[in-house]
N, C-alpha and C positions, 0 to 999 in steps of 0.2 A: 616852187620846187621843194621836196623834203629829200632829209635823207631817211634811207629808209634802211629797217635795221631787222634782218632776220634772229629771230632765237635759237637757242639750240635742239627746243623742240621741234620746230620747225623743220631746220635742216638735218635733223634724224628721218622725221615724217617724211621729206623729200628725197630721201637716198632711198625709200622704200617702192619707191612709185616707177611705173615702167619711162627708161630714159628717154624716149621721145614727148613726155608727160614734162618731164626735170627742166627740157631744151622748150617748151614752150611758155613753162613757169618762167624762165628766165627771158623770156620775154616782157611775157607780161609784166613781170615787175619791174621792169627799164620803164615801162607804160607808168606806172603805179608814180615811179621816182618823180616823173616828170607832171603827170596831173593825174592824180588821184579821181578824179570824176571824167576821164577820158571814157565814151561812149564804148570802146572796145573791152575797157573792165568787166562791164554790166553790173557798179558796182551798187552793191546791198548793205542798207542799215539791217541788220538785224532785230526784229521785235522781240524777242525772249530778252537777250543780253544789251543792258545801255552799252551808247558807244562801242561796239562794237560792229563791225563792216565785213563783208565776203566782197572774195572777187573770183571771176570767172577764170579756169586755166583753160578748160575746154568744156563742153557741154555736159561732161560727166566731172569735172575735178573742181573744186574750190578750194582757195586760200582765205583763212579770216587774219585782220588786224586791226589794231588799234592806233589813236595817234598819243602820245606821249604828251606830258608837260610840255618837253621841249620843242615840240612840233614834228618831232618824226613820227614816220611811220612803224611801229613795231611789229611785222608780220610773224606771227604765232605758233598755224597751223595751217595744213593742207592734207587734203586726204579727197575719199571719191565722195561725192554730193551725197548718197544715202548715208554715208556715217561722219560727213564733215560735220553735222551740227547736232549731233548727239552727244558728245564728248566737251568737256567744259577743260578748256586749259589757257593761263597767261600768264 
């Protein structure tokens, strides 16, 4: 289990997204806390960016993070899949 540590760009990015979007993020990341390779993530290494991972909120949203020194997870960003990995932020 990690603990897992939103940013505050992150949680800008997520106040911006329609609320039924916000209530399924916050799903999934209780998923994320608990295993990280939980099949319901579908989660993704990234090949552009080392260490760097996406996960799925819905078929159109992704979250990207990373995991820290310390073993958490640091989730970043979220936005809609055509512009979540056009943008470089951490």
């Amino acid at each position: 289990m990690h603990l897992v540590v939103r940013t505050d760009d992150f949680k800008r990015a997520l106040t911006r997204l329609p609320s039924r979007i916000r209530e399924l993020c916050d799903r999934q990341l209780a998923i994320l806390e608990s295993d990280w390779r939980d099949p319901r993530l579908h989660t993704k290494k990234l090949r552009l960016r080392d260490e760097i991972y996406s996960f799925r909120i819905t078929s159109s949203y992704r979250a990207q993070f990373y995991f820290s020194v310390e073993n958490r997870i640091i989730v970043f960003d979220v936005d809609h899949r055509k512009d979540a990995y056009r943008k470089r932020r951490r």
